[in-house]
C-alpha positions in Angstrom: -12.9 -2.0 -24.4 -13.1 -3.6 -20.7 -10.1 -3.3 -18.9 -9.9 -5.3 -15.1 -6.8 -3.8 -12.7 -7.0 -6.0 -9.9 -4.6 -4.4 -6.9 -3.1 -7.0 -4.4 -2.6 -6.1 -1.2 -1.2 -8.6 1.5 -4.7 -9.2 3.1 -6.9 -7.7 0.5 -7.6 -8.2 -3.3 -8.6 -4.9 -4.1 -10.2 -4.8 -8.5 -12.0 -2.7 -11.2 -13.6 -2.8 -14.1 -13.5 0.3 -16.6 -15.2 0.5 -19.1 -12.8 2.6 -21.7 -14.4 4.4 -24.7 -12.6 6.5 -27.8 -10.2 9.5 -26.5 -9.8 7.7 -23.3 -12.7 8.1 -21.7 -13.5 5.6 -19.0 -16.2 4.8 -16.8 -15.5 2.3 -13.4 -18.5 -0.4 -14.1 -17.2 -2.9 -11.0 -15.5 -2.0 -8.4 -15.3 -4.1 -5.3 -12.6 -5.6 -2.7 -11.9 -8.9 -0.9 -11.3 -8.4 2.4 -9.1 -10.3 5.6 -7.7 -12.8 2.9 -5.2 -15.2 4.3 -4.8 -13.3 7.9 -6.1 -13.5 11.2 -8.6 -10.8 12.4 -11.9 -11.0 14.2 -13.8 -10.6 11.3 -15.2 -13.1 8.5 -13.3 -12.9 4.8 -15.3 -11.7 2.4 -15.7 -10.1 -1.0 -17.8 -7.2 -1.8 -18.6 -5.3 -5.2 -20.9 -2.5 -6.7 -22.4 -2.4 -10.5 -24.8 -0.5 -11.8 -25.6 0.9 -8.5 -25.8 -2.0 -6.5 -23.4 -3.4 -3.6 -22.8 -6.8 -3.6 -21.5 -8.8 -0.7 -20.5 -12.2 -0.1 -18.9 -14.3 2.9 -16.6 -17.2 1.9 -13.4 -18.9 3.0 -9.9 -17.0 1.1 -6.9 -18.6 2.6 -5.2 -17.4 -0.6 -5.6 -14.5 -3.3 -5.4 -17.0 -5.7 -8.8 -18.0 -4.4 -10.0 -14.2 -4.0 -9.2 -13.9 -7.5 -11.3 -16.7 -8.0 -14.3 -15.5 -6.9 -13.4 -12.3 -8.5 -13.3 -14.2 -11.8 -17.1 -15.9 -10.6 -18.5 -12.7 -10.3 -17.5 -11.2 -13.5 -19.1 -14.8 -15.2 -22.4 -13.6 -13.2 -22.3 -10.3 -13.9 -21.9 -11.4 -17.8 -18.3 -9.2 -17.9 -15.9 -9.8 -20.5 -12.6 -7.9 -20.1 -10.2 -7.3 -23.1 -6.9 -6.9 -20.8 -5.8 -7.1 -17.3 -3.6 -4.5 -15.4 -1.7 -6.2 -11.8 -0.1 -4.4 -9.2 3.2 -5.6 -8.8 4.7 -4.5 -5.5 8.6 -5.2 -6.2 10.3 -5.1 -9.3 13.6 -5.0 -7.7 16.8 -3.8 -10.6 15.1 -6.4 -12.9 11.8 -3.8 -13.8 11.5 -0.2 -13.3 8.6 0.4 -15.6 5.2 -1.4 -16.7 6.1 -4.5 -18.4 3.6 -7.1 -20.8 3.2 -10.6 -19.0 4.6 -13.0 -21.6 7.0 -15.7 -22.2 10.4 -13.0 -22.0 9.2 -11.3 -18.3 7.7 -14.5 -16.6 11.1 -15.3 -15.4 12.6 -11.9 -14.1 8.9 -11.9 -12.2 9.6 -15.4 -10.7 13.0 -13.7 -9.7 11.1 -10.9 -8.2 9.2 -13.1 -5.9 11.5 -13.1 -2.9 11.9 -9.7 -2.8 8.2 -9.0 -1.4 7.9 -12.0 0.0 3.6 -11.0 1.4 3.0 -9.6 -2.4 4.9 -10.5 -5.0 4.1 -14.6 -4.4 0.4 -13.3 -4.3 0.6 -11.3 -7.4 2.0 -13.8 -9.0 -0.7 -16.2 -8.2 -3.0 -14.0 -9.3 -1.5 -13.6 -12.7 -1.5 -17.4 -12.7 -5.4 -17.3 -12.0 -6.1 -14.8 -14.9 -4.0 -17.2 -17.1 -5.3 -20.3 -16.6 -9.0 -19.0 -17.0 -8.6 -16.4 -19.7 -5.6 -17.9 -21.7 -4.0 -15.0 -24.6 -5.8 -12.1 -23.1 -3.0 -9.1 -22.6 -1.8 -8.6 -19.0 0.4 -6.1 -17.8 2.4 -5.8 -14.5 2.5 -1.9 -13.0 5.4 -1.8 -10.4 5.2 0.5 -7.1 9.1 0.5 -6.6 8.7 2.4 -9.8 7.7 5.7 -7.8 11.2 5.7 -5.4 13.2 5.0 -8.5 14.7 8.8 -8.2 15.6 8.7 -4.4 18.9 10.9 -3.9 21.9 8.0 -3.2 22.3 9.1 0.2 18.4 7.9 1.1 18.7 4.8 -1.1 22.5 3.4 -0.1 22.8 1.3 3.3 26.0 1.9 5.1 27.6 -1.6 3.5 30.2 -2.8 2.0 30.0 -1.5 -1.9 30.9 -4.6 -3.2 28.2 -7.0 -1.0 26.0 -4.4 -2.1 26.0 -4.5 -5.3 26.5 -7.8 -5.8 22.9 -8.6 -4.4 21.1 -5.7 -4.8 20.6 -4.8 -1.1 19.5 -1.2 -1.1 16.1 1.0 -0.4 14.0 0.0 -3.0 10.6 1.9 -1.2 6.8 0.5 -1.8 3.7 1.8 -2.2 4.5 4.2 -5.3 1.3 4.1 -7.4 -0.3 5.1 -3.9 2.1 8.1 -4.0 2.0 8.5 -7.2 -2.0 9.1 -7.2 -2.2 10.6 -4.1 0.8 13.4 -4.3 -0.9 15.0 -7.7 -4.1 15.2 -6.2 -2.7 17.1 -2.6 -1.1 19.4 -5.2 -4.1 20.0 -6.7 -6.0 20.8 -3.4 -3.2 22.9 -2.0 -3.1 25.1 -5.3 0.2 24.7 -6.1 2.4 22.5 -9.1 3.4 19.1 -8.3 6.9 20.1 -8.3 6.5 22.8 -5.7 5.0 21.0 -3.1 6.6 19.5 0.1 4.7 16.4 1.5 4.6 13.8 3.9 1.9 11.1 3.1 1.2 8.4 5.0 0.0 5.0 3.4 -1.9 3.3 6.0 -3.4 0.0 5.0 -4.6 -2.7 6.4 -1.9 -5.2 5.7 1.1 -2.7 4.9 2.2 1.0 5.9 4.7 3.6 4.2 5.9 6.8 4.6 7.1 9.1 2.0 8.6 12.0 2.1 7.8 13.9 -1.5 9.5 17.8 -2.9 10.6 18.8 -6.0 8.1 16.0 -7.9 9.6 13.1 -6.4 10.1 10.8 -3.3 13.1 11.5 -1.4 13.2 9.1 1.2 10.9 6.5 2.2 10.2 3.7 5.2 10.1 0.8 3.5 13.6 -0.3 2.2 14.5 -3.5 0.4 11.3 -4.9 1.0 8.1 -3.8 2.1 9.0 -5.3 5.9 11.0 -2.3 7.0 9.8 1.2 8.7 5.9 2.0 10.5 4.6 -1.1 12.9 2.1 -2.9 10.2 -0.8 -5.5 10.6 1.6 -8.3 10.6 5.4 -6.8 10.0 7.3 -5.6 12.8 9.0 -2.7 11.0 12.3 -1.3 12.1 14.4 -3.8 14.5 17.4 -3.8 15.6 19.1 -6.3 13.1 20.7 -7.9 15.5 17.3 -9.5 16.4 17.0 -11.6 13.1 20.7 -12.7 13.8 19.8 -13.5 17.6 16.7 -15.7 15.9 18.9 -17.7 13.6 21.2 -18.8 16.4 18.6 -19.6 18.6 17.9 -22.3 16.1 15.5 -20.5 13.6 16.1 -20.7 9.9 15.8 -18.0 7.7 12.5 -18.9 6.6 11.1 -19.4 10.2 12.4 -16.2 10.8 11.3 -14.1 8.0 7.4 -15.8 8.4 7.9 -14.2 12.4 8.5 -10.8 11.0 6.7 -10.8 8.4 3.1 -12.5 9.3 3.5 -13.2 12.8 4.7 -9.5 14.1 2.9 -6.3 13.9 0.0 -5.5 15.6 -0.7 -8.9 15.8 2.4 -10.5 17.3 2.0 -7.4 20.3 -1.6 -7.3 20.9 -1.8 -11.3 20.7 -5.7 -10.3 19.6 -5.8 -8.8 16.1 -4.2 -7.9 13.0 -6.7 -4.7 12.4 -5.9 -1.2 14.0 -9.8 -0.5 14.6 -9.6 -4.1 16.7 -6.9 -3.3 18.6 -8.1 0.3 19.7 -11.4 -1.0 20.2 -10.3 -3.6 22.7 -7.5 -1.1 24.1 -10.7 1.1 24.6 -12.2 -2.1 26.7 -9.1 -2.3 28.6 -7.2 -4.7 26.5 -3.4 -3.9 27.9 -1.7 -5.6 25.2 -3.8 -3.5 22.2 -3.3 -0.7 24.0 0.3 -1.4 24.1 0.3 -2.3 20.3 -1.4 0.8 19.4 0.6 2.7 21.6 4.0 1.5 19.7 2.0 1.8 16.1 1.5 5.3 16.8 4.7 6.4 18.2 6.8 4.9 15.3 4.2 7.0 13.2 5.2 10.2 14.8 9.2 9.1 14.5 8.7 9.4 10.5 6.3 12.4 10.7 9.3 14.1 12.6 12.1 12.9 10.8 10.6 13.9 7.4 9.4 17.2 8.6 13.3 18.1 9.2 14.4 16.5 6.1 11.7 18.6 4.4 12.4 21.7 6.0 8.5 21.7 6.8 6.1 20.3 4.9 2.9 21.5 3.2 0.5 19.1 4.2 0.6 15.8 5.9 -1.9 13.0 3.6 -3.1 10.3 5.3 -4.7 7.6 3.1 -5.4 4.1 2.4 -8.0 2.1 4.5 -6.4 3.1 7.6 -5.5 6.7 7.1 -8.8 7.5 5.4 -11.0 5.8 8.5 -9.2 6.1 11.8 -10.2 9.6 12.9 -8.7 8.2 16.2 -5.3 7.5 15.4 -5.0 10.8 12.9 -5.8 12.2 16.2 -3.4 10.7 17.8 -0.9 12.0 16.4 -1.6 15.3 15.6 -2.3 16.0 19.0 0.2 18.2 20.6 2.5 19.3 17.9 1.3 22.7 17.8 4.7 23.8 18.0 5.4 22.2 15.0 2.9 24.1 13.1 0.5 21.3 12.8 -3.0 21.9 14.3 -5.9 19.8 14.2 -9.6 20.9 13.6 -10.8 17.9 15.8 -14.8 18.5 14.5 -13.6 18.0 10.9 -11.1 15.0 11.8 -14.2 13.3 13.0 -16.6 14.4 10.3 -14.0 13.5 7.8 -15.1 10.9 5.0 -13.5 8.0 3.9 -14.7 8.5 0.3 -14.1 11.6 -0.1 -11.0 14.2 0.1 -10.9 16.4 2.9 -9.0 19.4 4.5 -9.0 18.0 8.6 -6.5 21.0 9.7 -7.6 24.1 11.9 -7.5 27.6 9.5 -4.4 28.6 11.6 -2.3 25.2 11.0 1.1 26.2 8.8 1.1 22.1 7.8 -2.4 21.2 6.1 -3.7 18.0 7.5 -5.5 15.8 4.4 -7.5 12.8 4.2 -7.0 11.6 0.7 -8.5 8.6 -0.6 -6.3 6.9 -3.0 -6.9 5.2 -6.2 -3.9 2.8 -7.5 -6.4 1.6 -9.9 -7.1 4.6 -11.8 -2.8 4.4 -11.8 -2.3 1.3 -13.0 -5.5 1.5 -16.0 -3.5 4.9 -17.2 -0.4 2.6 -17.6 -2.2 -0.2 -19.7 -3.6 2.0 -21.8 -0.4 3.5 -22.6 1.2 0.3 -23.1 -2.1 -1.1 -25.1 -1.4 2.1 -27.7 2.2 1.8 -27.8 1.6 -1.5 -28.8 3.7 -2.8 -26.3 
C-alpha cells in the first residue's frame, strides 16, 4: 500500500510517498517539497523531489498550491506512482474537528466552515484536496488537524479576557497551530534528553518559512502557545505581523480599509516583508542586513527580539525548561539567528557551544549547547509527515 501525505505550508507544499508493508512497516519512496509558492522572495518557485536515490528539481511558475499540487500529481504520473490513500495537513479545525477526520460528503462542509479560520492554509489545503479529487476521484483522503495538539491547554492559556457570552458565541479563543510539528518533535527531544515525555519541560520553536510558533510543553502537553485563534498571532513571520496592538486593525478599518483589505495587510503584506520592504525569507533579510540593508536589519532585529519575548515568558511559566528545540526550515538552518538569541543569557542557564551551532545539520538532530548549559539547546528536524501517515493508517484499520 502507497500512501501520499502532502503537508501545506503557506509558501511551501511540502509531500511523501510511503511505501507501507504488513505490521506497519513503511519505507519513504518520494519525498520532495515545492518551494516560494504564491509569495514574494528573491528566489525562483520551484519543486524538488528524491526517489530511489536521486534528487529531482524543477523551476516553474506556482502562484497557487493548487498548482504545486499539480505538478506534484505530474511527477508521481512520471515516476509511474500509484497511491492507495492520501493524508492532508489541515492547519485549523476550529470547535468543528479535534481529531483526524475521512474527506467525504458529511465533513466537506464543516471543512469549508473551517476555511476562514486559517485564512493562509486552510483555503490552500482545501484546494489541494480539491486537486487530489478531481484527478484521483474515490481514492480515501484523510484530513490530520494541528489545532489538534493545543486541544488540552489549561483555560487560563486558552480564554481571552472577553465577554463570556461574545466568546462563546463565535468561538474566539486560543486555538494554537503547528501541533503535528509539536507533536513529532516533543517525543523525539524526550527521547534525546533521556527522560519520559511526560517529564519533560520544553520550549520549541517552529520556525518556518511562511509561519512561526512557540510552544511551551510539561506534563505531556502544550500549555500555552503563540499562535491564538489563527495562525496570525505571536513571533514576527515571513508575511504576518504577529502580536499588535489591536487597536491597529480598528485604526485600519476607520481609515477606510475593510476587513478583508486589512486582514490581506497582516497577513501577506506584514512580517518580514512588510518591514524589510526586500524579502519574505529570514536568510535574505540577514544577508542584505549583513550588506548594510537598514530596513532587513531592522526586520531581523524585531524577528529576533519577539523570539526572545516567548523564550522568556515560557521559561518563567515553565519554571525552567529542559531544552529549547529549534526546528522547521528556519530553526534547523539559521545558525545565525539561534545565535542570536542564545547569546547572552548565561544567566538564564542557557549556554551556547558556538562551534557546534555552526556545525549543526539541518538533517540531522543535534545537541548545540556548551556541556555546562542547565537548558539544552536542540536542533530537531521535524517530520509532520511521518505524523500525519501514523494517523491514516489508524483511521485506514479502524475502518474509518
Amino acid at each position: 500500500m502507497k500512501i501520499l501525505v502532502i503537508n501545506c505550508g503557506s509558501s511551501s507544499l511540502s509531500f511523501k510517498i510511503y511505501q507501507v508493508s504488513e505490521g506497519n512497516q513503511n519505507e519513504v519512496i518520494l519525498s520532495g517539497k515545492a518551494r516560494n509558492v504564491a509569495t514574494h522572495t528573491q528566489a525562483e518557485p520551484l519543486i524538488e523531489w528524491t526517489t530511489r536515490g536521486m534528487k529531482h528539481s524543477k523551476n516553474c511558475p506556482l502562484p497557487s498550491h493548487a498548482d504545486a499540487a499539480n505538478e506534484l500529481l505530474r511527477v508521481l504520473s512520471e515516476e509511474k506512482i500509484v497511491v492507495d490513500a492520501v493524508g492532508h495537513r489541515f492547519v485549523h479545525g476550529g470547535d468543528v474537528f479535534q481529531n483526524t477526520v475521512r474527506i467525504d460528503e458529511s465533513t466537506l462542509p464543516g471543512l469549508v466552515e473551517c476555511l476562514p479560520l486559517a485564512p493562509i492554509h486552510n483555503p490552500n489545503s482545501f484546494s489541494v484536496i480539491e486537486v487530489c479529487t478531481d484527478a484521483m476521484p474515490g481514492l480515501p483522503q484523510f484530513a490530520v488537524f494541528d489545532t489538534a495538539f493545543h486541544a488540552k491547554m489549561p483555560p487560563a492559556a486558552r480564554e481571552y479576557a472577553l465577554p463570556v457570552d461574545l466568546a462563546q458565541r463565535y468561538g474566539l479563543r486560543k486555538y494554537g497551530f503547528h501541533g503535528l510539528s509539536y507533536q513529532y518533535v516533543s517525543a523525539q527531544a524526550a527521547r534525546m534528553l533521556g527522560k519520559p515525555l511526560n517529564g519533560v519541560r520544553l520550549i520549541m520553536c517552529h520556525l518556518g518559512t511562511g509561519g512561526s510558533s512557540v510552544c511551551a510543553f510539561t506534563d505531556g502537553k502544550s500549555v500555552d502557545t503563540s499562535m491564538g485563534f489563527s495562525p496570525l498571532a505571536g513571533l514576527v513571520m515571513s508575511t504576518r505581523c504577529g502580536d499588535i496592538d489591536a487597536e491597529v486593525a480598528l485604526e485600519l478599518v476607520r481609515r477606510g480599509m475593510s476587513a478583508d483589505q486589512v486582514s490581506r495587510a497582516l497577513n501577506n503584506e506584514s512580517g518580514l516583508l512588510g518591514l524589510s520592504g526586500y524579502s519574505s525569507n529570514l536568510a535574505e533579510v540577514i544577508q542584505a542586513a549583513e550588506n548594510g540593508h537598514k530596513q532587513c536589519g531592522l526586520a531581523y532585529e524585531v524577528y529576533a527580539r519577539r523570539l526572545k519575548f516567548y523564550l522568556g515568558a515560557y521559561t518563567w511559566l515553565l519554571n525552567g525548561a529542559d531544552a529549547i528545540v529549534f526546528t522547521d526550515d528556519i530553526g534547523v538552518s539559521s545558525w545565525q539567528l539561534r545565535e542570536k538569541v542564545c547569546t547572552g543569557v548565561e544567566a538564564m542557564g542557557v549556554l551556547l557551544d558556538s562551534q557546534a551551532n555552526c556545525a549543526a545539520s539541518r538533517e540531522e538532530q543535534t545537541c548545540v549547547s556548551h556541556p555546562d548549559s542547565r537548558t539544552k539547546i536542540l536542533v530537531l528536524p521535524t517530520d509532520e509527515e511521518k505524523v500525519i501517515l501514523d494517523e491514516v493508517l489508524r483511521l485506514l484499520q479502524e475502518g474509518s
